[in-house]
N, C-alpha and C positions, 0 to 999 in steps of 0.2 A: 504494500500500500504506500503512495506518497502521500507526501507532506497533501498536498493541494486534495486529495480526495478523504483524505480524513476531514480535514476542515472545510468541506465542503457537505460532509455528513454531521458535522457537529454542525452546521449551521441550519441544514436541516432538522434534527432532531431538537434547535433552540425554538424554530419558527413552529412548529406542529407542538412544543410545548407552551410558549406563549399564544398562540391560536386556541389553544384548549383544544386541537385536534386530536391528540393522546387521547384514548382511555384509559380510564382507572385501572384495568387489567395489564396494561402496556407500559405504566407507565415507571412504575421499577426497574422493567427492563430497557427503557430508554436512555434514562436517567445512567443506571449503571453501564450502557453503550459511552455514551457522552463523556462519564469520567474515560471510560478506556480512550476514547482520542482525546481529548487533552493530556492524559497521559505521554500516550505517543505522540501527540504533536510539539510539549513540554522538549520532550526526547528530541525529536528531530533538529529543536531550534538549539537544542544545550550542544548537540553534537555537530551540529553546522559553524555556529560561533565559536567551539574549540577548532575546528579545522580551516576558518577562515583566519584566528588568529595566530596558527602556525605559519601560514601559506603569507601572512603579514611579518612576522618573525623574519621567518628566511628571505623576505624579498629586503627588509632592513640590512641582513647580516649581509648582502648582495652586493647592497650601495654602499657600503662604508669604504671607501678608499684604505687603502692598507698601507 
């Protein structure tokens, strides 16, 4: 799954909970869908921003004249 289709399902699962489109029957397991992408989308952003600021790192250590 990416980034863009989780939070693209968390957005739906926001709009069908504030809509009052959920039922009662549904809506624990919506809910608990929901944490699981923010979870992973939490995930995706922690692990994109460590690997952007390696890819920052090295392009520093690059330019430094020696």
């Amino acid at each position: 799954m990416t980034y863009e289709q989780a939070f693209d399902e968390l957005k739906n699962i926001a709009t069908e909970i504030e809509d009052e489109t959920v039922s009662v029957d549904v809506l624990a397991d919506k809910v608990k869908r929901a944490s699981e992408l923010i979870t992973f989308c939490q995930s995706k952003l922690r692990s994109t921003e460590s690997e952007v600021n390696k890819i920052i790192k090295q392009m520093e250590r690059k330019s430094i004249p020696e």
